[in-house]
N, C-alpha and C positions, 0 to 999 in steps of 0.2 A: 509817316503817320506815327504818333506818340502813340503810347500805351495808351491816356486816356480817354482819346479821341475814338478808337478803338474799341471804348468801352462807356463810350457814354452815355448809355442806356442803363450800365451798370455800378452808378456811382453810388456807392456807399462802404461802410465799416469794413466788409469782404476786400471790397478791389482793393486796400492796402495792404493785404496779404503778401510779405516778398515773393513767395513761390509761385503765385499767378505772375508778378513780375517777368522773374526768371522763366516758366514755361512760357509767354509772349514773346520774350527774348531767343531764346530755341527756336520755334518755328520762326521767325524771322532768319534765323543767321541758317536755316536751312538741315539737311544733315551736317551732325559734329563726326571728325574726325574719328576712328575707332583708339582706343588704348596701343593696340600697336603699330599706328601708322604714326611716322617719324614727328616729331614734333616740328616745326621749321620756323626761324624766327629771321625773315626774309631782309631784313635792316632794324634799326634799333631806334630812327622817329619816322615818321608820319608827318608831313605839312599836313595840314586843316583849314577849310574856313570854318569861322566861327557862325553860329545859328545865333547865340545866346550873346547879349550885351552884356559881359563882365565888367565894365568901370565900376559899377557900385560894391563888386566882390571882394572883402579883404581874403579872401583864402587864394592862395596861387597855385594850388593845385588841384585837380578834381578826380575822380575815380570812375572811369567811363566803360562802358561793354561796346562790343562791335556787331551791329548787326550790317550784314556781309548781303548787296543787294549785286543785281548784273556788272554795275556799273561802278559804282560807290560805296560808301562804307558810311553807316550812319553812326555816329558816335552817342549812344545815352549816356546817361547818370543812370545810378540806382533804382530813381523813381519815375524813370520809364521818359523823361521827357529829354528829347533830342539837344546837344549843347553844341555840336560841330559836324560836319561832312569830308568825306577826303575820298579820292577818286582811288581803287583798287592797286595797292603795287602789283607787278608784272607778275614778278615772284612770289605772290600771295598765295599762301597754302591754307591759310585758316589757324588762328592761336585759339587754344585749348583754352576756352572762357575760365573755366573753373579750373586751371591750374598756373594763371596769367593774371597781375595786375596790369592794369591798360590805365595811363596818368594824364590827364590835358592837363597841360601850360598854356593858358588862353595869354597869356604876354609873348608867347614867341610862335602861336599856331601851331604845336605841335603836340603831337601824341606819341610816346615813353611808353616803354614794357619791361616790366622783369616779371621773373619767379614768384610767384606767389609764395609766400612762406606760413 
């Protein structure tokens, strides 16, 4: 389910607010990890199928969050709407949203992480 779909009783000037964004995002990916539980960065891509038709996108990169379901991992953009899916690695601890950029390459289905700087 997208953020707006979610909230479609609530369409106006407000719902563009990034921080309702980001708190939708939260209760989706569940409890976050605490400050001192180990960071763990279980592989460095992610295969994806794609949601979103990229042929018309000149940009080759996009900046996505992870919302972390039983099964799956739903990949957003910023503004809340779903671009790709990817099934749970084994290894999956949970990356620290806010201290992780998370990148789709919809040319090769994959999703990239580093450090937030």
């Amino acid at each position: 389910m997208s953020f707006w779909t979610a909230r479609v009783d609530e369409i106006t000037d407000a719902a563009l607010e990034p921080k309702l964004v980001s708190e939708w995002m939260r209760r989706r990916e569940g409890a976050s990890p605490t400050a001192t539980e180990e960071q763990h960065h279980p592989q460095g891509k992610i295969p994806v199928g794609l949601v979103e038709d990229f042929s018309e996108h000149t940009q080759s990169r996009f900046r996505v969050l992870p919302a972390i379901g039983e099964d799956r991992i739903d990949w957003y953009d910023p503004a809340g709407f779903v671009l790709a899916r990817s099934d749970v690695p084994e290894d999956w601890q949970g990356m620290k949203v806010d201290t992780t950029d998370f990148m789709l390459d919809p040319a090769v289905s994959l999703v990239t992480w580093e450090p937030y700087v």
